[in-house]
C-alpha positions as CSV (number, residue, x, y, z in Angstrom):
1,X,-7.4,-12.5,-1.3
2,X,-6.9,-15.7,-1.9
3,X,-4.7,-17.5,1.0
4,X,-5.1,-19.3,4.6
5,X,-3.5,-20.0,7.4
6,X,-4.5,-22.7,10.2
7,X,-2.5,-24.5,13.2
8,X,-1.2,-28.2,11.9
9,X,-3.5,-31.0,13.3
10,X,-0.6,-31.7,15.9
11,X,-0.5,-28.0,16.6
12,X,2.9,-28.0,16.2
13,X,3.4,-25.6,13.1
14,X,1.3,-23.4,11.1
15,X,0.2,-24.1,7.8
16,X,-0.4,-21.8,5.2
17,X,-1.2,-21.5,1.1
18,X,-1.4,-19.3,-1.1
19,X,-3.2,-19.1,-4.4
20,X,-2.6,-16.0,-5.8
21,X,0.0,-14.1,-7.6
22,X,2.3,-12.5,-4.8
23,X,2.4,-9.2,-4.9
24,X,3.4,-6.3,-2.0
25,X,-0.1,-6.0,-0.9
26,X,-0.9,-10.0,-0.7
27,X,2.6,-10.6,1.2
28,X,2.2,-7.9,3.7
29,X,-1.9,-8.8,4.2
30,X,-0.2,-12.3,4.6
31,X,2.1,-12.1,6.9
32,X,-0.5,-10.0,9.3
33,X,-2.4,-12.8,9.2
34,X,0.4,-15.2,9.8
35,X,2.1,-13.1,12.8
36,X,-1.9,-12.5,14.1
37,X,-1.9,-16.4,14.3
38,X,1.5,-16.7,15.8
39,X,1.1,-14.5,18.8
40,X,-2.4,-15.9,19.8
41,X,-0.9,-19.6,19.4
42,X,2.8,-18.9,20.1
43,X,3.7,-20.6,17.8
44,X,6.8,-20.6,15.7
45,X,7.2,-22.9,13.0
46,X,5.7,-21.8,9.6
47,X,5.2,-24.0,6.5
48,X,4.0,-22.1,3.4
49,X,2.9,-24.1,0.3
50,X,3.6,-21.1,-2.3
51,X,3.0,-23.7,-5.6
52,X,1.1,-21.9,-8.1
53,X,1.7,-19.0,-6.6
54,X,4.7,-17.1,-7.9
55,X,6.1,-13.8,-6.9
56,X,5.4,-10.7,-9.1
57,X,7.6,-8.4,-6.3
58,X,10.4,-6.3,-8.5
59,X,14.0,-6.6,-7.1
60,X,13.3,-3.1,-5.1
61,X,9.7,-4.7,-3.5
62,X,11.4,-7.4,-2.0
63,X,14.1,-5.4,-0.6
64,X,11.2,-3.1,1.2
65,X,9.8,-5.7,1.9
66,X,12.3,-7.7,3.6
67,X,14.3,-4.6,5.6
68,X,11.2,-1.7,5.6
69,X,7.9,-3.6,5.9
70,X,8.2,-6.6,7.8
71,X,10.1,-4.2,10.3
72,X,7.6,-2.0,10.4
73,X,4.8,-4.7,11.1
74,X,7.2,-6.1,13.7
75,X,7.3,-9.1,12.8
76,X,9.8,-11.3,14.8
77,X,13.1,-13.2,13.5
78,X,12.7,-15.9,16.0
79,X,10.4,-17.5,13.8
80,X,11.2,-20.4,11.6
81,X,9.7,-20.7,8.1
82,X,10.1,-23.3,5.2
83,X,8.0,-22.6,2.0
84,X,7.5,-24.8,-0.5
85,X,7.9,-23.8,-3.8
86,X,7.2,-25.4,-7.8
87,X,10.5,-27.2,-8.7
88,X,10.4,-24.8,-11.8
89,X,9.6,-21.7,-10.0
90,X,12.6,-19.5,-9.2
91,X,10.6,-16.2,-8.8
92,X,10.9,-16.9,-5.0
93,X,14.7,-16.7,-5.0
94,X,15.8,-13.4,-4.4
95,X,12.9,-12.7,-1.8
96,X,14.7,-15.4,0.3
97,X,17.9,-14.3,0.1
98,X,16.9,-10.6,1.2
99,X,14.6,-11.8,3.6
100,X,17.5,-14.1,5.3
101,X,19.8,-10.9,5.1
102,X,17.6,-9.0,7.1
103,X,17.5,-11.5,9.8
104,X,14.8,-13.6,9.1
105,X,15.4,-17.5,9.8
106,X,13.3,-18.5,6.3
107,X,14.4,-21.3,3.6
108,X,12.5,-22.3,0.6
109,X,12.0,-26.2,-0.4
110,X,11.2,-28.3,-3.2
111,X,10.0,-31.0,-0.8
112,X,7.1,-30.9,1.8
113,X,8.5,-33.9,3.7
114,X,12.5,-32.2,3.9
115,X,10.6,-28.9,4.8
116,X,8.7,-29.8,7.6
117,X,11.4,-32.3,8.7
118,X,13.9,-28.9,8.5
119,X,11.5,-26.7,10.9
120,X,12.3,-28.4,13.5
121,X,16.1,-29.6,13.4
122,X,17.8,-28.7,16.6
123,X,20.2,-26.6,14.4
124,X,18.6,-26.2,11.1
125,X,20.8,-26.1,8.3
126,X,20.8,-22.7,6.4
């Protein structure tokens, strides 16, 4: 698989990137490895750089993904996540909006600068 995660220089967020077509395996192996990194830092800001990496989930995928499997991995909604996505790109769409209906504090960007600036607003607009 082709994807990292790493705490910022600051240590202030996590950064992560993917290169490599998103599928149901890649984005649960991916957020193990995120939510691995999260509990033995604590922290819980997430930037994702997802450009060049578009999402090959089918409507029904992302829905188990969003409500069955990120449930069942226990992965927690207090975490705040901006993901930065081509400006051409709209496979990434619906995944947000299912993921944010299940209760998971996530918002994709065009640009890195508003994204990071966004995960941590005192009240981050949705």
């Amino acid at each position: 698989m082709s994807h990292s995660a790493s705490l910022s220089e600051n240590g202030k967020f996590i950064v992560c990137k993917l290169n490599e077509l998103i599928t149901l395996d890649v984005a649960k192996e991916f957020a193990l490895e995120v939510d691995r990194l999260r509990r033995t830092t604590g922290v819980k800001r997430v930037f994702t750089d997802v450009r060049g990496a578009p999402n090959v989930l089918s409507v029904f995928e992302n829905y188990d993904f969003a409500y069955k499997i990120l449930e069942s991995i226990q992965i927690q909604r207090d975490v705040r996540a901006a993901i930065l996505i081509d400006q051409t790109d709209r496979t990434h769409n619906f995944a947000e909006t299912v993921i944010r209906n299940a209760g998971y504090n996530v918002r994709l960007f065009q640009d890195e600068e508003a994204a990071i600036t966004w995960l941590f607003e005192e009240k981050p607009s949705k």
